[in-house]
N, C-alpha and C positions, 0 to 999 in steps of 0.2 A: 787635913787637906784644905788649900783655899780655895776660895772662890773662885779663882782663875782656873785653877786646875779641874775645879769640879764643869766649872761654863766649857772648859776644851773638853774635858770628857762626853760632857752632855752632846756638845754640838758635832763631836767628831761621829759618834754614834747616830745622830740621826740626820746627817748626812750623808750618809755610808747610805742608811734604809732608804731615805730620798731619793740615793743615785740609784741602788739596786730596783725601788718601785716604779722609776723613768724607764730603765732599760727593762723591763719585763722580767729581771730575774727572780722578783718577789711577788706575789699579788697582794699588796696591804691597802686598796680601795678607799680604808676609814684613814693614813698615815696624810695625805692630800687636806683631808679636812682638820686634821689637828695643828699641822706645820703653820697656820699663821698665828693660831692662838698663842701656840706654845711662844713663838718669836715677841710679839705682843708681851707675851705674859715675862718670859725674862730679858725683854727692853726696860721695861718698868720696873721690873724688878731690880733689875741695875742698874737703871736709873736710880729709884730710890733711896739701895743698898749703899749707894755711894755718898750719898746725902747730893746728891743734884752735881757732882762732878766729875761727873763718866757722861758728861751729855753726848758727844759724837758719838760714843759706840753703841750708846744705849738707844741713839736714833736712830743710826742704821738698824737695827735690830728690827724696832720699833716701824721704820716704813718699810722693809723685807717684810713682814707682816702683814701690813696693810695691802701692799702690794698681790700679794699671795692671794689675801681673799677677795681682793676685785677680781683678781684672775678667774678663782674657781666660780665666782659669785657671775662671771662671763660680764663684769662691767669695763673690762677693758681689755683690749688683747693683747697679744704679745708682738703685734706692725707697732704697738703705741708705744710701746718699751724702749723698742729697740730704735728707736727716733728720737727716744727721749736719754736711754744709758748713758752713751759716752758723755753728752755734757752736765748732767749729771754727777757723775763719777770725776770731771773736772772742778765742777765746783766743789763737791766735797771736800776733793783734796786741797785746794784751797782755802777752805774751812779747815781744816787738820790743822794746817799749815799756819793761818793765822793764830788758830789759839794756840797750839804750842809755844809760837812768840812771844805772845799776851802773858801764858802763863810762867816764861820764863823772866820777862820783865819786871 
């Protein structure tokens, strides 16, 4: 199995638990405190795994992550998010966009 298929497995899975532990249909309390590490832990890790050439996906990962634990950490809330997402999610994709270019050059 590769990588890709193992990282969809993983992530389809504990997004499922994410969405069921947001709506009340699970009570998994500890799932909240693991979700940033885990993101963290395989940003970096594919980051690495790639030898440093998956940077875009491994940094969204990687600030989903960070993100996560300011949250539960209560060092930011989610008024600060939602003011900051859409541009954001513009510039990234612009980021995409650019290096796809670059690397097709």
């Amino acid at each position: 199995m590769s990588n890709k298929t193992t990282f969809g497995i993983l992530f389809i899975g504990f997004g499922i638990i994410w969405l069921l532990n947001n709506f009340g249909i699970i009570n998994s309390p500890s799932f909240g405190n693991w979700i940033s590490i885990l993101l963290v832990a395989s940003g970096t890790w594919k980051l690495v795994a790639s030898q440093f050439k998956s940077i875009i996906s491994s940094t969204i990962l990687i600030v989903l992550g960070v993100v996560s634990g300011l949250l539960q950490l209560n060092i930011i809330q989610w008024s600060d998010i939602n003011k900051a997402l859409l541009p954001i999610i513009v510039i990234l994709c612009g980021v995409a966009l650019l290096s796809r270019n670059i690397k097709k050059s």
